[in-house]
N, C-alpha and C positions, 0 to 999 in steps of 0.2 A: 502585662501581656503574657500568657499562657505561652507556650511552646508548641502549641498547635495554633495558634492565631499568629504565631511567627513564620510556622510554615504556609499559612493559610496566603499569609501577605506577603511572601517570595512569589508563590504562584498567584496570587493574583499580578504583581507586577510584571513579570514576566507575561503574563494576558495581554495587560493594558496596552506593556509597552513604555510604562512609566516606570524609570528606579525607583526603589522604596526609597524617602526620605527619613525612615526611621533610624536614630542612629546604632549601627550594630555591634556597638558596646554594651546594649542594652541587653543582649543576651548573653547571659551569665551561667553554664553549667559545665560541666568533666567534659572533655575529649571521647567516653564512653554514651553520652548521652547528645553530644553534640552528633554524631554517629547514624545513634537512634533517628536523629531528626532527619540526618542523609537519607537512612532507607527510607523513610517516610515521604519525602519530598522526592526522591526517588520516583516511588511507588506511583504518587498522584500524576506525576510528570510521562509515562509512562504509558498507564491507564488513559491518561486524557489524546496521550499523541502515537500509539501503537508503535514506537519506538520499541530499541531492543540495544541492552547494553551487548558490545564487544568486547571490554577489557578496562582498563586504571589509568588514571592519570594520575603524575606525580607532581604534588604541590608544594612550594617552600621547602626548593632545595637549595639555597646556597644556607651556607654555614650561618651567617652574620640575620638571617630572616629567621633561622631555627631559634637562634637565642634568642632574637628578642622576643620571638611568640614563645618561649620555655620549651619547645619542641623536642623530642628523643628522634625524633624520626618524620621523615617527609607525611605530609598529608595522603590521603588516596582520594578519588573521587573517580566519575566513572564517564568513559567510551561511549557515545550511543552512535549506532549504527547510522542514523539519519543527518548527522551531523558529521560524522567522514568523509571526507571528501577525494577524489584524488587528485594528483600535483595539475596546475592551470584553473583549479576553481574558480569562480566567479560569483563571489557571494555579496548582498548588501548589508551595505554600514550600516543602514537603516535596523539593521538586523540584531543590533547588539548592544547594547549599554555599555561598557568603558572599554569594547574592543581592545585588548592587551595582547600584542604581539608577542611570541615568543619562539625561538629558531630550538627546536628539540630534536633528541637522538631518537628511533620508535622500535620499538622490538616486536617481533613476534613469536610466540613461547610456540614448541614443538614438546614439551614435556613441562607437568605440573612442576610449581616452585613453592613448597610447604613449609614456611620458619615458626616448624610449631616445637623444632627444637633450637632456632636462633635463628640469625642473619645466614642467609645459606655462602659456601665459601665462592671466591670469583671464578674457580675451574666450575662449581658446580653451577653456576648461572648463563656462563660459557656454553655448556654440556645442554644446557634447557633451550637454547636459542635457536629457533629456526631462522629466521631474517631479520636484518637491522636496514634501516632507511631514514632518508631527512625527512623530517618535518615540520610545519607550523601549526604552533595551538593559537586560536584566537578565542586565551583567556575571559571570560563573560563575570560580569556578579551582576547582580539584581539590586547592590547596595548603593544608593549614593554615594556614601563617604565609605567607597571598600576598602581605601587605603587605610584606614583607622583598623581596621576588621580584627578582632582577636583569633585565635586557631580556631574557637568554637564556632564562631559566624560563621566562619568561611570554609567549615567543614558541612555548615549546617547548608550552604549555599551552593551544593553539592563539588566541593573546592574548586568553584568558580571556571566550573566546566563551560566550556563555550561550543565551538567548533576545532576542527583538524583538519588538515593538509597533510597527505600523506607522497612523497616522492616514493622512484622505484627503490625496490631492495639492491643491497649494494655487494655483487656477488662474493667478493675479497673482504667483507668486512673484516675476517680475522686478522686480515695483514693494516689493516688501522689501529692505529693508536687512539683507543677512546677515552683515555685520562686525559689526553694536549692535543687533539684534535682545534686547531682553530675553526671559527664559524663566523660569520657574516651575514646578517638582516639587513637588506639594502630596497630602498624604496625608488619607484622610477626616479623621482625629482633631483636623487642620488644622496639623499640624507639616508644613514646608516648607524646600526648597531654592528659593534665586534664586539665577540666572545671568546670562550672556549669551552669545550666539552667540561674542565676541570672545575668552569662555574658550579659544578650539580656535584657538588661535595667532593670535592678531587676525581671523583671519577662516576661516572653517572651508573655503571653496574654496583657500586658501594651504594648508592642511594636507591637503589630496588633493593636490595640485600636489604636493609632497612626498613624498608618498606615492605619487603616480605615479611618480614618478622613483624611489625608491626602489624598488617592485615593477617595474621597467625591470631594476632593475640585476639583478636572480633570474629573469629571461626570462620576467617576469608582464607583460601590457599588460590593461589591467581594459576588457572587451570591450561594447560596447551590446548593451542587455538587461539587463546588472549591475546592481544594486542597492550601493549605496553608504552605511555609516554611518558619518557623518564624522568624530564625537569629540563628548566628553561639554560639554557649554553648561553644566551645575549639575554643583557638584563631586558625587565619586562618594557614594553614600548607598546603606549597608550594611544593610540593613532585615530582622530579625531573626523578624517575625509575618508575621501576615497585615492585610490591608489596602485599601483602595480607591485608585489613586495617579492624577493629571492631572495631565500637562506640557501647560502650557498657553505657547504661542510667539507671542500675538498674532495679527498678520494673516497667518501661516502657518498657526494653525490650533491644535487640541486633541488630543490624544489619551489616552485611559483604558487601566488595566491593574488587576486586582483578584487580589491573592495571595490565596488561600483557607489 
């Protein structure tokens, strides 16, 4: 299979409604060409739904998911406008192939973040931030077997962008601790993920820093105005119904999502 008959077959799945059952081990090339395949499916995805990106998400942040994909640095993948949602959403299951829950810290950049000379340092990503808030991403692949996925797959799969919940900005966030921030995904039924902000590489501004630099190295600089989701605090949670869910972050704040 071609590279453009892979992306051909992301977007047709994503049509149907059907996970691909291809398994996506099968796709085999660099992180610079798996990339290529993002813009590309990007593009189509786009074009076909008059969508409009807002900003990055951040994929395969804990430490122990970097090694085993060989990973230097978080994935990026991208925001679209039509799939933000804000906190009390109300979206269907029906709506998503392996729905993966995840309780995230979210930024909003007031000033460009450029690592075309490195990782930029934490005063200076500090200094770039206009608002931080709770969020949830609900994680999406178009894969069957995502869980197998190499980094390439799942960048090619736009890193398994779904949807966002976005809570209010949290006026004080300076006086938050975002390295040991605890967090909590809790579902009506009262079955629950605990985390912590320090899931997402000890500290989730180290894991943009990372990320900036890497989206450097592909002639991305994530511009003010961008919206930022940093990496999963509570491990991923695959959620199969429907549901009422609160990430709740403390003195960042709450946010709600209810899967119908």
């Amino acid at each position: 299979m071609t590279q453009d008959d892979w992306i051909g077959s992301l977007r047709a799945a994503a049509t149907s409604g059907r996970p691909w059952a291809r398994h996506p081990r099968e796709l085999d090339c660099t992180l610079d060409a798996a990339y290529a395949l993002q813009a590309r499916h990007l593009a189509e995805l786009l074009a076909q739904t008059g969508d409009t990106v807002i900003g990055a998400k951040l994929s395969v942040t804990s430490a122990p998911a970097m090694e085993r994909l060989g990973l230097r640095a978080p994935l990026l993948g991208p925001l679209l406008r039509g799939r933000s949602h804000a906190s009390g959403a109300r979206l269907p299951r029906a709506g998503f192939f392996a729905c993966i829950l995840e309780a995230e810290i979210g930024i909003a950049l007031r000033a460009d973040l450029d690592g075309r000379s490195g990782p930029p340092s934490r005063a200076d990503i500090v200094a770039a931030i206009d608002s931080v808030f709770p969020t949830i991403e609900v994680a999406d692949s178009r894969y069957l077997d995502w869980p197998e996925a190499p980094a390439c797959a799942i960048v090619a799969d736009l890193s398994y962008a779904g949807a966002w919940v976005r809570g209010a900005p949290c006026a004080e966030w300076r006086d938050v601790d975002l390295r040991t921030l605890p967090v909590t995904l809790t579902r009506s039924d009262g079955e629950s993920r605990c985390g912590s902000a320090a899931a997402v590489l000890g500290d989730p501004l180290h894991a943009l820093a990372l990320a900036v630099a890497e989206a450097a190295s592909r002639d991305r600089v994530l511009r003010a105005g961008e919206t930022i989701s940093t990496g999963a605090c509570t491990a991923p949670w695959p959620v199969a119904g429907a549901g009422h869910f609160v990430a709740d972050f403390g003195a960042l704040g709450r946010v709600e999502l209810t899967l119908e």
